[in-house]
N, C-alpha and C positions, 0 to 999 in steps of 0.2 A: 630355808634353802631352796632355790629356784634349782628347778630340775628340768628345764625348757619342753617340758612336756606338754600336751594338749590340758591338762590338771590346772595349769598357769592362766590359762585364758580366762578374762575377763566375762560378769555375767550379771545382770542386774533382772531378777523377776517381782514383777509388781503385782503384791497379793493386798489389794484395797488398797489404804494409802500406807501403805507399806511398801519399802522396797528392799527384797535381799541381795546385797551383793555377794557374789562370792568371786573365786580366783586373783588376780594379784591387780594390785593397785599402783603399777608402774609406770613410767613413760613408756613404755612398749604398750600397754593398753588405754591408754587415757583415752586418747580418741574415738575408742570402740565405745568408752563405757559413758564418754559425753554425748556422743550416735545415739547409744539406748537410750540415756536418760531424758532426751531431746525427745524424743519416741512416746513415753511413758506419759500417761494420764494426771493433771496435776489436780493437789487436793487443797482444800485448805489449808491440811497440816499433814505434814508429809516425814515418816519415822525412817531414817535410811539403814537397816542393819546392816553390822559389817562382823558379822558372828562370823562367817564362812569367808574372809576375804585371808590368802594364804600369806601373800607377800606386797609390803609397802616399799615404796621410797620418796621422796620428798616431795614429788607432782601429786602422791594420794592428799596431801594439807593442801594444794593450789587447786585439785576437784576440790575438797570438802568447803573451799571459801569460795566454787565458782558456782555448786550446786545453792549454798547460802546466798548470793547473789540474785540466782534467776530466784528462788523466794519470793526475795524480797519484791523483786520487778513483778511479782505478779500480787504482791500482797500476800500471800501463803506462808507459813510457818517450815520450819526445817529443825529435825532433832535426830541425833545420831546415839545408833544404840551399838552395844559388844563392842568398841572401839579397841582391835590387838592391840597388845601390848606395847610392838615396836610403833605402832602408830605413834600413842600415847607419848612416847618418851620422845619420839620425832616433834612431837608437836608443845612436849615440855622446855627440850630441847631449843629450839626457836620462840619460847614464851609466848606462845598462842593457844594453848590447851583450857584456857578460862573462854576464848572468843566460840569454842565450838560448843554450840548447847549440844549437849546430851540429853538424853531420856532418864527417868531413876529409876524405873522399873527392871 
């Protein structure tokens, strides 16, 4: 449930080549959170968690294949970990939940 509280706002912190996102993964934030990610230190292989992300909608799968892209442009690795639930089914949904590597751990 979005609650258009400050809780909503978009936040990506890079702990090594780790990155945690949390807050919503909307078209109301995308562009904050392609700002940071543009920002952010790249690694060889880069783990993006989405443990703390509150709320999706369909622009969260168009970051997760634009973050996969710059990857690739740089030769680096990209794997997504905690993927919500409504992600999931969003991206089952649209038969593209095999194209997003995940993490197993």
């Amino acid at each position: 449930m979005q609650t258009g509280s400050r809780d909503n706002l978009a936040q990506i912190i890079q702990d090594g080549s780790r990155w945690l996102v949390s807050g919503a993964m909307t078209v109301a934030q995308m562009n904050a959170l392609l700002a940071e990610s543009a920002a952010l230190a790249a690694a060889d292989q880069v783990e993006i968690d989405l443990k703390a992300v509150l709320d999706v909608d369909t622009t969260a799968i168009s970051l997760l294949f634009e973050w996969l892209r710059q990857a690739y442009t740089r030769k680096s690795k990209v794997v997504f970990s905690n993927l919500p639930q409504n992600l999931t089914s969003l991206a089952t949904l649209y038969g593209v939940l095999e194209l997003i590597p995940q993490s197993t751990h």
